[in-house]
C-alpha positions in Angstrom: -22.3 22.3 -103.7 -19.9 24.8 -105.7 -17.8 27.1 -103.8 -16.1 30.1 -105.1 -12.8 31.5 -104.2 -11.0 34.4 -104.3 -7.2 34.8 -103.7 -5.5 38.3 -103.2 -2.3 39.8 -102.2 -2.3 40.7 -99.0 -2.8 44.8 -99.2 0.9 45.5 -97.5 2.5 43.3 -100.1 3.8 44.7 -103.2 1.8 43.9 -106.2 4.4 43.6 -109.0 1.8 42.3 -111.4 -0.5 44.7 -110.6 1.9 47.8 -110.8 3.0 46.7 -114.6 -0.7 46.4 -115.7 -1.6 50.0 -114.4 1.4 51.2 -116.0 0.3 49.2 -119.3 -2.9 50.7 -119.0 -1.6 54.0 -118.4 0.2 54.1 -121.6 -2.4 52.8 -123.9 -4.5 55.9 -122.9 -6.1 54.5 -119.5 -5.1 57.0 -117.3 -8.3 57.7 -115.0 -7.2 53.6 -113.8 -5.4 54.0 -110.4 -3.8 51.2 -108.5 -4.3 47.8 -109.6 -4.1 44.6 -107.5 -4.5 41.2 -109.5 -5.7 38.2 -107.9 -7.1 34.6 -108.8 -10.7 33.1 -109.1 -11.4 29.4 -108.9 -14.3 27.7 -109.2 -14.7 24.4 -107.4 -17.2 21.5 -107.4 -17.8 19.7 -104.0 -20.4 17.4 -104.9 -22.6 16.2 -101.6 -21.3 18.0 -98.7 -23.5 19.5 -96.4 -22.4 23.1 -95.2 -20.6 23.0 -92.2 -18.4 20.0 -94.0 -17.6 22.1 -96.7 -16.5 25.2 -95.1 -13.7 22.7 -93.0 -12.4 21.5 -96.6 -12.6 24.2 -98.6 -10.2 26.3 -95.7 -8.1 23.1 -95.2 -7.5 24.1 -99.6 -6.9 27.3 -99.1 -4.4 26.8 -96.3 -2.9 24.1 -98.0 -2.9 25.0 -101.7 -4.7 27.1 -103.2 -3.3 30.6 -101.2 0.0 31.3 -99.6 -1.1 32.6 -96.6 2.1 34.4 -96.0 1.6 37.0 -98.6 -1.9 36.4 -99.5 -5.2 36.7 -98.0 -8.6 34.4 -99.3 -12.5 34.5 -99.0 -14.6 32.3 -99.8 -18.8 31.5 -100.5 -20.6 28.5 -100.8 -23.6 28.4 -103.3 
């Protein structure tokens, strides 16, 4: 089973990244690109797990590891 996860600041945090790329973009011509909010993508590989299993573990690495909860926010699916 491969799950796919997707980590973003939460949308009442201040997204320092994401304000310098905009204004990067902004001067190298981009300016139709309004606000930008960067994030993280991860991959993972769960081998045999049936469904329900991997749901509980792939939570338990978000809550653990892979996000901080405080100031971010995850989602992930299960293919």
């Amino acid at each position: 089973m491969k799950a796919t996860v997707y980590v973003t600041i939460k949308q009442n945090v201040l997204d320092v990244q994401g304000t310098a790329v905009q204004g990067a973009l902004h001067s190298m011509g981009f300016e139709e690109v309004g606000k930008v909010r960067i994030g993280k993508y991860l991959e993972l590989e769960l081998g045999n797990v049936d469904k329900a299993e991997a749901e509980t573990r792939v939570k338990a690495m978000c809550e653990k590891l892979l996000a901080n909860t405080v100031i971010e926010d995850y989602r992930y699916e299960l293919a």
